[in-house]
C-alpha positions in Angstrom: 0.0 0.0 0.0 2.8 2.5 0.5 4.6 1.8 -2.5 1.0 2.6 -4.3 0.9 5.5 -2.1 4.1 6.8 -3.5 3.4 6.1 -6.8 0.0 8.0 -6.7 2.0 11.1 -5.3 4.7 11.0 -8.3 2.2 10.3 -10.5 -0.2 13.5 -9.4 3.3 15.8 -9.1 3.8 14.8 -13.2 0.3 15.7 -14.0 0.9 19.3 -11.9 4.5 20.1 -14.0 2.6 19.2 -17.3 -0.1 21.5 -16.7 1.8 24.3 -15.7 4.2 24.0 -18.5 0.9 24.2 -20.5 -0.4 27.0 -19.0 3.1 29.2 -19.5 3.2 28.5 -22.9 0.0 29.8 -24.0 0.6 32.4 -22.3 4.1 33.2 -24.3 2.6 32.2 -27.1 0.1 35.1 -27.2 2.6 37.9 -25.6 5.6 36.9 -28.0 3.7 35.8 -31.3 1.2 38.0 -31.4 2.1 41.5 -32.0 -0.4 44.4 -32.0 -0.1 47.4 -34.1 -2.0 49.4 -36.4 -1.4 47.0 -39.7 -2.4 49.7 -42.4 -3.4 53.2 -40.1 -4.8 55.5 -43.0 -5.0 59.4 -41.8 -7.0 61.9 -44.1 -4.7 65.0 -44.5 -8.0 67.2 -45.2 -9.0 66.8 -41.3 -8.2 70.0 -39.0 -4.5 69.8 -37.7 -5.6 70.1 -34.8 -7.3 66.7 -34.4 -4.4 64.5 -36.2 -2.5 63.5 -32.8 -5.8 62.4 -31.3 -5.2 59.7 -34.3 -2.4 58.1 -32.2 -4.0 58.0 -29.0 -6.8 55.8 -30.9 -4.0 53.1 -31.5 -2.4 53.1 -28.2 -6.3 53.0 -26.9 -6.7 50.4 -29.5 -3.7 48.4 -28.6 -4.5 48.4 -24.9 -8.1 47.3 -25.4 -7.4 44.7 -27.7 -4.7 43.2 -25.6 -7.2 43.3 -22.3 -9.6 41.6 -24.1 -7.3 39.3 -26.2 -8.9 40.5 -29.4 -7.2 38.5 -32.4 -8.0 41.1 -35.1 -9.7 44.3 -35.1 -10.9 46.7 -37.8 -11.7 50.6 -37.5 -13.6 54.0 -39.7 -13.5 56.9 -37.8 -15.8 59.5 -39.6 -15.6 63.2 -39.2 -17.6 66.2 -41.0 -18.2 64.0 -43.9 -14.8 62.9 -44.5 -12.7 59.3 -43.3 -10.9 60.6 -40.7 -8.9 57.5 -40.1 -9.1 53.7 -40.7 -6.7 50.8 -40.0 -6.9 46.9 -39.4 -4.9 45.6 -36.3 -3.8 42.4 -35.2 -4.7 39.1 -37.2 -7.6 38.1 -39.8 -5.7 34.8 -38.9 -3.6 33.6 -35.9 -2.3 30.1 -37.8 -1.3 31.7 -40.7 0.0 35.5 -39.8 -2.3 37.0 -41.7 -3.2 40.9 -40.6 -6.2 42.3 -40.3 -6.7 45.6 -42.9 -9.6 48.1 -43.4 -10.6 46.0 -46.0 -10.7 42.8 -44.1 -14.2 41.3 -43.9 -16.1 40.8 -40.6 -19.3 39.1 -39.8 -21.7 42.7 -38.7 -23.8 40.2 -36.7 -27.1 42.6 -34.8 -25.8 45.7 -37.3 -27.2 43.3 -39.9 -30.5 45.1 -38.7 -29.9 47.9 -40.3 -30.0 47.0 -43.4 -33.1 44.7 -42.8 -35.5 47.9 -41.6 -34.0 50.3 -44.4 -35.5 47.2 -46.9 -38.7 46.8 -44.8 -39.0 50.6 -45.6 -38.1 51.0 -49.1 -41.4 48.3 -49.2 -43.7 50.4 -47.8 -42.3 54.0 -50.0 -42.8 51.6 -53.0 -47.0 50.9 -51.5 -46.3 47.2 -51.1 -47.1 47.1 -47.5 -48.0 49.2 -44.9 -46.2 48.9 -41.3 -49.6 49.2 -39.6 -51.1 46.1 -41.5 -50.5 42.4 -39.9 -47.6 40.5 -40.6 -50.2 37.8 -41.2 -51.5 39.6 -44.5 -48.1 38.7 -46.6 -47.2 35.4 -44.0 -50.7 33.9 -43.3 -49.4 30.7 -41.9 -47.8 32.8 -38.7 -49.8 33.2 -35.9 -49.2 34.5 -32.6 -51.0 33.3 -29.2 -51.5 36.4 -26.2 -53.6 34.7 -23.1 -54.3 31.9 -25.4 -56.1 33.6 -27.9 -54.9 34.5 -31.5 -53.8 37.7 -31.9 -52.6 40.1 -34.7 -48.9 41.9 -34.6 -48.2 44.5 -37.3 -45.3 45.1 -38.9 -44.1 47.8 -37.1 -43.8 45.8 -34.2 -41.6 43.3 -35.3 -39.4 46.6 -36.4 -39.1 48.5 -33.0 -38.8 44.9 -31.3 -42.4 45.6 -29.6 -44.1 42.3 -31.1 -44.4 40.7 -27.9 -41.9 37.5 -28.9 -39.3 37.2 -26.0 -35.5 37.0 -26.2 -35.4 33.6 -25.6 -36.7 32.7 -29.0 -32.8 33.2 -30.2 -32.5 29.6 -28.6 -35.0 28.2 -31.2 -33.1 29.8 -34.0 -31.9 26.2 -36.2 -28.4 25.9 -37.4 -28.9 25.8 -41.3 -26.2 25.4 -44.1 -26.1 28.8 -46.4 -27.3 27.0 -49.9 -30.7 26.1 -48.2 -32.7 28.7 -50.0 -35.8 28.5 -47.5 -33.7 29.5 -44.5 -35.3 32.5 -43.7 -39.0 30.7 -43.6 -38.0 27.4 -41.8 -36.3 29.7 -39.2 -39.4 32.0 -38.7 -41.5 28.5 -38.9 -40.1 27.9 -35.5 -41.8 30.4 -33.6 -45.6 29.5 -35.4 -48.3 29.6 -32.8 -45.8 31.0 -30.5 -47.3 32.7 -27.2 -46.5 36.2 -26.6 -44.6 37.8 -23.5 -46.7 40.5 -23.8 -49.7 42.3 -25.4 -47.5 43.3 -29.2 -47.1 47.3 -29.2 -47.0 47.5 -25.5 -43.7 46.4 -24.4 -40.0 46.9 -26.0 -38.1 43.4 -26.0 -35.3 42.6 -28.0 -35.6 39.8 -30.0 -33.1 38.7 -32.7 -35.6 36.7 -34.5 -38.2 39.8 -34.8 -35.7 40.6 -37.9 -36.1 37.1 -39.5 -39.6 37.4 -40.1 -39.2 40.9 -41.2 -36.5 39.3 -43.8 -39.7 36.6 -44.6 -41.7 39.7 -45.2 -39.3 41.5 -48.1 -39.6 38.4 -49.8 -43.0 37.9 -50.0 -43.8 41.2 -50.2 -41.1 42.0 -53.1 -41.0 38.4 -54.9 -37.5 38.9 -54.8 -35.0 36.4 -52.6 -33.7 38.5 -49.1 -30.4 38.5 -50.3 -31.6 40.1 -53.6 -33.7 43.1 -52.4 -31.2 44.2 -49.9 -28.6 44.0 -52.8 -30.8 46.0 -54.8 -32.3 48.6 -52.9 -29.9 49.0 -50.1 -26.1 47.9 -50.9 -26.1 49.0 -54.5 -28.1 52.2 -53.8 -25.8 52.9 -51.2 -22.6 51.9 -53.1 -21.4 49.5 -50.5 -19.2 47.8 -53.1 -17.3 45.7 -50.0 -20.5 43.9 -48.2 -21.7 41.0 -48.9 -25.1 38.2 -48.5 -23.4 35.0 -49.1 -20.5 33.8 -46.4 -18.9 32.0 -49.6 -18.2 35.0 -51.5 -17.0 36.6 -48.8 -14.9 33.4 -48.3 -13.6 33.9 -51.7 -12.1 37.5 -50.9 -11.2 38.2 -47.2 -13.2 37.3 -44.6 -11.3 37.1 -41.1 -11.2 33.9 -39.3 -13.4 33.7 -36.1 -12.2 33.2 -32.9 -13.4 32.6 -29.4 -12.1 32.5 -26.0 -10.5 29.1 -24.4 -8.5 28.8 -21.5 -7.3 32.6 -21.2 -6.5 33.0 -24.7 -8.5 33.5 -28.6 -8.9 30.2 -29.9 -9.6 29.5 -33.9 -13.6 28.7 -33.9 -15.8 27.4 -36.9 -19.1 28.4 -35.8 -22.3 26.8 -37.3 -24.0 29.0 -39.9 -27.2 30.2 -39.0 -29.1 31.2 -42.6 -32.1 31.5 -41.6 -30.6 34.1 -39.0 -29.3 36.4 -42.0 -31.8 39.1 -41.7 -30.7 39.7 -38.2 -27.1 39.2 -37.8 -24.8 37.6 -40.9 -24.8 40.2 -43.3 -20.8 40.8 -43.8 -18.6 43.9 -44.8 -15.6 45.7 -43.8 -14.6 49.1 -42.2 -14.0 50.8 -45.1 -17.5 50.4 -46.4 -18.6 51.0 -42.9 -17.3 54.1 -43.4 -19.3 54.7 -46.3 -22.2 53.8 -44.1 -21.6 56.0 -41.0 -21.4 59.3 -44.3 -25.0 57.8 -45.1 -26.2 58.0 -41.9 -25.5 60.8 -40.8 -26.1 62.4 -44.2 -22.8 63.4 -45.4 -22.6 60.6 -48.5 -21.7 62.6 -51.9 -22.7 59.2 -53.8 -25.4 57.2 -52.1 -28.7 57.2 -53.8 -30.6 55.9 -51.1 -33.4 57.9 -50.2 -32.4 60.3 -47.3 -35.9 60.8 -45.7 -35.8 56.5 -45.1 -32.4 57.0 -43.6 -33.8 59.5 -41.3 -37.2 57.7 -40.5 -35.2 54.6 -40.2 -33.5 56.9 -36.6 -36.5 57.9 -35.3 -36.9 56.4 -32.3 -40.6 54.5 -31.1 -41.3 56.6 -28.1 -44.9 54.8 -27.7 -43.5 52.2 -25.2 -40.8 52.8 -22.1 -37.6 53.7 -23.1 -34.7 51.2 -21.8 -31.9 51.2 -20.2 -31.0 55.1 -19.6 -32.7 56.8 -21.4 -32.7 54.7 -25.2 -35.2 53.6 -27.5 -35.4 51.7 -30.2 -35.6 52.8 -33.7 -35.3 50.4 -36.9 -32.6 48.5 -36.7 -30.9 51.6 -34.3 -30.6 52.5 -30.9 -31.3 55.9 -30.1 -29.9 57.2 -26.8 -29.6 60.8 -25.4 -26.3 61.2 -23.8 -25.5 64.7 -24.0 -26.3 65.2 -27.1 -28.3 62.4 -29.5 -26.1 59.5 -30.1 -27.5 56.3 -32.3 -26.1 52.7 -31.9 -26.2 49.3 -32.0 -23.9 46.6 -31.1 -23.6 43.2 -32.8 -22.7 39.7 -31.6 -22.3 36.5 -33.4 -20.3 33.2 -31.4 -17.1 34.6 -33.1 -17.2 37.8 -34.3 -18.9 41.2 -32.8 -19.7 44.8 -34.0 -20.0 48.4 -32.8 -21.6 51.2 -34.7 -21.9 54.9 -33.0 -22.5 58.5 -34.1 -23.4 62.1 -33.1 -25.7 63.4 -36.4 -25.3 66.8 -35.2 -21.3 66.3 -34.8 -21.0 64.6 -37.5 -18.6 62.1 -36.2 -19.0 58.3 -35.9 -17.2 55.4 -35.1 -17.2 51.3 -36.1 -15.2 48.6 -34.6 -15.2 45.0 -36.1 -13.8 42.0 -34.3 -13.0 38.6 -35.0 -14.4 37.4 -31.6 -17.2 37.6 -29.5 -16.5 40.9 -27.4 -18.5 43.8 -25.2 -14.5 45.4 -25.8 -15.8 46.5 -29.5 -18.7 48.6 -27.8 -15.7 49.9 -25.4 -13.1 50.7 -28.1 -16.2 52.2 -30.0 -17.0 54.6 -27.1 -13.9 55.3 -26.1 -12.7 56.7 -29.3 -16.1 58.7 -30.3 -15.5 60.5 -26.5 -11.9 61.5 -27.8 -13.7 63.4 -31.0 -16.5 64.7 -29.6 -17.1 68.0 -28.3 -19.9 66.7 -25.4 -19.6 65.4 -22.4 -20.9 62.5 -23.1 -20.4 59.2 -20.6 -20.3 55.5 -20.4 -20.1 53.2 -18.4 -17.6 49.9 -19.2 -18.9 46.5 -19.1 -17.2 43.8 -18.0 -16.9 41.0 -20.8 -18.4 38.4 -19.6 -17.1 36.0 -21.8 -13.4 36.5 -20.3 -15.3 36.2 -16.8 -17.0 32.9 -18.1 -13.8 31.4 -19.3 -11.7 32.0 -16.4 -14.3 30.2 -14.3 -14.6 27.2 -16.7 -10.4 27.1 -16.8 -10.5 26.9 -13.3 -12.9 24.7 -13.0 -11.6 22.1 -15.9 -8.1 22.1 -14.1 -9.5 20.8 -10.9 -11.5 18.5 -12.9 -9.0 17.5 -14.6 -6.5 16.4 -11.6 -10.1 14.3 -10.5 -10.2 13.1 -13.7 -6.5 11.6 -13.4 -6.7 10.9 -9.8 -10.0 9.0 -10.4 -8.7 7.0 -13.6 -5.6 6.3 -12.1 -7.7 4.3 -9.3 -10.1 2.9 -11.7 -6.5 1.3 -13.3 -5.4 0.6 -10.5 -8.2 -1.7 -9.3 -8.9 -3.2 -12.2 -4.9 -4.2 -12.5 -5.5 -6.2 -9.3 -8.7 -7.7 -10.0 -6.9 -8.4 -13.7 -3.6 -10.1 -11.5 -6.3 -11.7 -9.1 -4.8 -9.8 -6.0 -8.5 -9.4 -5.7 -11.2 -10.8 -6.6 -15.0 -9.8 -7.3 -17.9 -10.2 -4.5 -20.2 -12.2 -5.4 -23.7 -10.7 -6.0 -26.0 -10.5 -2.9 -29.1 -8.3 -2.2 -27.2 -5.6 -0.1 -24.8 -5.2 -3.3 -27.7 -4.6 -5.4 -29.3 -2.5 -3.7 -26.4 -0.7 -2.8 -25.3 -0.4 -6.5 -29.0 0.9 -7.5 -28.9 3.6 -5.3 -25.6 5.1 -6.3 -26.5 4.5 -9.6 -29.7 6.7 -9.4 -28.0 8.8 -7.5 -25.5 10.2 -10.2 -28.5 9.6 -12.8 -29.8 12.6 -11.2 -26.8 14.3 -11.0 -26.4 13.8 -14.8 -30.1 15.1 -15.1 -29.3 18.2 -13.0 -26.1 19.3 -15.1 -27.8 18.8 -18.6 -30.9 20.6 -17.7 -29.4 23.3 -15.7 -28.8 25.8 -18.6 -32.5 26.0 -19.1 -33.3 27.0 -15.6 -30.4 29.4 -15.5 -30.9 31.3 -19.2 -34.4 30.6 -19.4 -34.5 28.0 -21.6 -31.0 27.5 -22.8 -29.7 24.1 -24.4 -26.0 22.8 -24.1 -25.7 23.2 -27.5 -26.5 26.9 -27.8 -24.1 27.3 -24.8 -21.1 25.4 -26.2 -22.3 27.7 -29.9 -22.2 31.0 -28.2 -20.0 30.8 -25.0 -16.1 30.4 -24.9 -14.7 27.0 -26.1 -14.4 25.8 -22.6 -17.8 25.6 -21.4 -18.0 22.8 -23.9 -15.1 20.9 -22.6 -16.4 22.0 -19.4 -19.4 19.7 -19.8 -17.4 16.5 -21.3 -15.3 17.2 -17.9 -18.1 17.0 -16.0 -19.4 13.9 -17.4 -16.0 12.3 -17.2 -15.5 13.1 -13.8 -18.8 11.5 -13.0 -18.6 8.4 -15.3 -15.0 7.8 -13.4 -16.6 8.3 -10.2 -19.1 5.9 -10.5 -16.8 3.4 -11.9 -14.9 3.6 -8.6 -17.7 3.8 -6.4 -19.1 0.3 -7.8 -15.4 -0.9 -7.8 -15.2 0.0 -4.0 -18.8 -1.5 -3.3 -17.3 -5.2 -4.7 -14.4 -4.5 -2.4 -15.3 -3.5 0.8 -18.6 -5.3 1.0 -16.8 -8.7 0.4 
């Protein structure tokens, strides 16, 4: 026994030195490999003297950010009286290969996707083929909506100013659906048929991703025209937005940035599953420099859009009908507007591995976007950050903690402990059956008190397994695993198998130790 004794020590000592040799190489890795710097920083020599050196206080803010939050690559468009005042890619569209991130490096725009969406939904109703008062259910007859248990009729506009009465959770029910399936947007919107309402629609704002599915659903039956189509049309083309694309595949085909998420401390490469169906929404995909072009549009200084002007300034007008959120914002289409000393519209965008930040002042004429190839709240921070440096308000904000950092830091934690009970655990589970195997041991034979004594551990980590796999719905409100291990860093998935391990091992030896010590 003390020769097994010893060998247990050495063998938990090795496991310690491996995983600390582990853990100091990532962590050289990302300090020596990686280097941060403005990869292409392009300054407009028509902006006022005066503001140019504020220009290299965005990179060192850039720099610092990015490293806090262990942002792979990032992408910038600074706009100011009409003019690019600055634009630059930093860090890497791809860690494996070197490759840098440049103003023209594509980004997923994930919730600033919406934008786009509402500008369509308008250009609809200009052209008389709807009306944003009518029923969704006069172009999509097949979707109804329960409120008390009783069918009940939500108009378009509703779905637009995220007032239809659908709750937040629905993202869960969003499917995971390959890009060439034509009928994404309707087998997406199929999944909330019959659906009963959170509220009475028109009378409550909650944000709902899926709200913009059905209104991409609605362009295409009210246009004939695919989703993808329309918004090329009528708002891409219109707005010469040469550099955004529909279809992940031709973006594939000319630069889109690899997307990342966080894993034990660091960005780790992550395919995520495409979500079609979730286009309207959130996977429409462009770079700075056309966001540039965007932030001239909307805030009226574009010499070469032909998009109607009045539907970029309806498409801002907040819906003031319900309560205004958070401090003091309301929801326009497919904008926040929020008065912080002075009128400011917004939105912010996440996808699992890539995230967005759009801001401007209309009467300063100044806006900001931040793309990033991982799922960060530090875009909406570098975003606001930078805006307060050109602005002439006193505007504030308050920073918010990325909780994906916080999430992964606790899963790492968690995992190594696991993982020592893990190798403890299978260690002993070798061990045993090595002496059963050598016949220093042998099995009990089966009596009542073993069987009944096996059942009830056996039931007991039944419901232990029951517990962890339903415990994301009771904590999100209807969460699954799967949209967890989608959305959240890499280790809450590995955090799960862990789990499991650890119990399947643990049961093991408990029913090895009943044999034993009941003998």
């Amino acid at each position: 026994m003390k020769g097994e004794s010893s060998r247990k020590t050495i063998f938990i000592l090795c496991i310690t030195v491996i995983l600390l040799f582990v853990f100091g190489y990532i962590f050289i890795f990302w300090n020596v490999k990686l280097i941060i710097q403005p990869n292409d920083g392009q300054t407009n020599t028509k902006i006022d003297v005066d503001t140019r050196p504020l220009f290299s206080e965005v990179e060192k803010l850039i720099i610092n950010k990015m490293r806090q939050g262990k942002i792979p690559g990032l992408s910038v468009a600074i706009v100011k009286d009409g003019e690019t005042a600055y634009k630059a890619g930093f860090g890497y569209a791809n860690i494996e290969t070197g490759e840098k991130v440049t103003s023209d490096t594509l980004f997923q725009l994930a919730s600033n996707s919406k934008a786009f969406t509402a500008l369509g939904v308008l250009q609809l109703q200009k052209d008389g083929l709807i009306n944003l008062e009518e029923p969704v259910s006069k172009y999509i007859p097949w979707l109804k909506f329960l409120y008390n248990g009783k069918e009940t009729d939500v108009a378009i506009a509703e779905f637009l100013y995220h007032t239809s009465g659908i709750s937040s959770n629905t993202i869960y029910r969003i499917p995971e659906l390959d890009e060439e399936e034509d009928d994404a947007i309707e087998k997406t919107v199929r999944t909330i048929v019959g659906l009963e309402l959170a509220s009475r629609p028109g009378t409550k704002y909650e944000y709902a991703t899926i709200n913009y599915d059905v209104l991409g659903l609605l362009i295409e039956r009210a246009s004939g025209e695919n989703y993808e189509d329309y918004i090329q049309k009528h708002v891409l083309d219109a707005a010469g937005l040469h550099d955004t694309y529909m279809f992940k595949s031709k973006a594939d085909a000319i630069n889109l940035a690899s997307g990342y998420k966080a894993g034990f401390l660091l960005p780790q490469h992550y395919n995520a599953p495409w979500y079609e169906g979730n286009k309207p929404a959130g996977y429409i995909i462009s770079s700075a420099g056309d966001m540039a072009a965007w932030l001239k549009i909307q805030m009226g200084t574009s010499e070469s859009s032909l998009l109607d002007t009045k539907l970029i300034v309806q498409s801002q007008y907040p819906n003031l009908n319900v309560d205004t959120f958070g401090d003091g914002m309301a929801y326009a289409a497919g904008w926040i507007v929020y008065d912080n000393a002075g009128t400011e519209i917004l939105h912010s965008g996440s996808n699992p591995n890539f995230s967005s930040f759009i801001i401007f002042r209309p009467e300063e004429k100044t806006g900001v976007a931040v793309l990033c190839n991982t799922n960060t709240t530090y875009a909406m921070d570098i975003a606001q950050s930078i805006i307060k440096l050109f602005s002439d308000s006193q505007s504030s904000y308050i920073s918010v903690a990325d909780y994906n950092q916080k999430i992964d830091q606790v899963c790492t934690a968690i995992i190594f402990v696991l993982f020592f009970v893990i190798c403890v655990n299978l260690y002993s589970l070798i061990s045993s059956i090595y002496r059963f195997v050598t016949k220093k041991e042998k099995f009990c034979s089966l009596s009542r008190k073993i069987v009944i004594k096996i059942s009830v551990i056996s039931i007991i980590f039944v419901m232990i397994s029951c517990i962890v796999y339903f415990l994301p719905g009771f904590l999100f409100n209807g969460a699954t695993w799967r949209y967890m291990i989608v959305w959240y860093p890499v280790t809450v998935g590995i955090l799960l198998y862990s789990i499991y391990t650890s119990l399947f091992l643990l049961l093991c030896n408990s029913l090895m130790k009943t044999f034993r010590t009941m003998c």
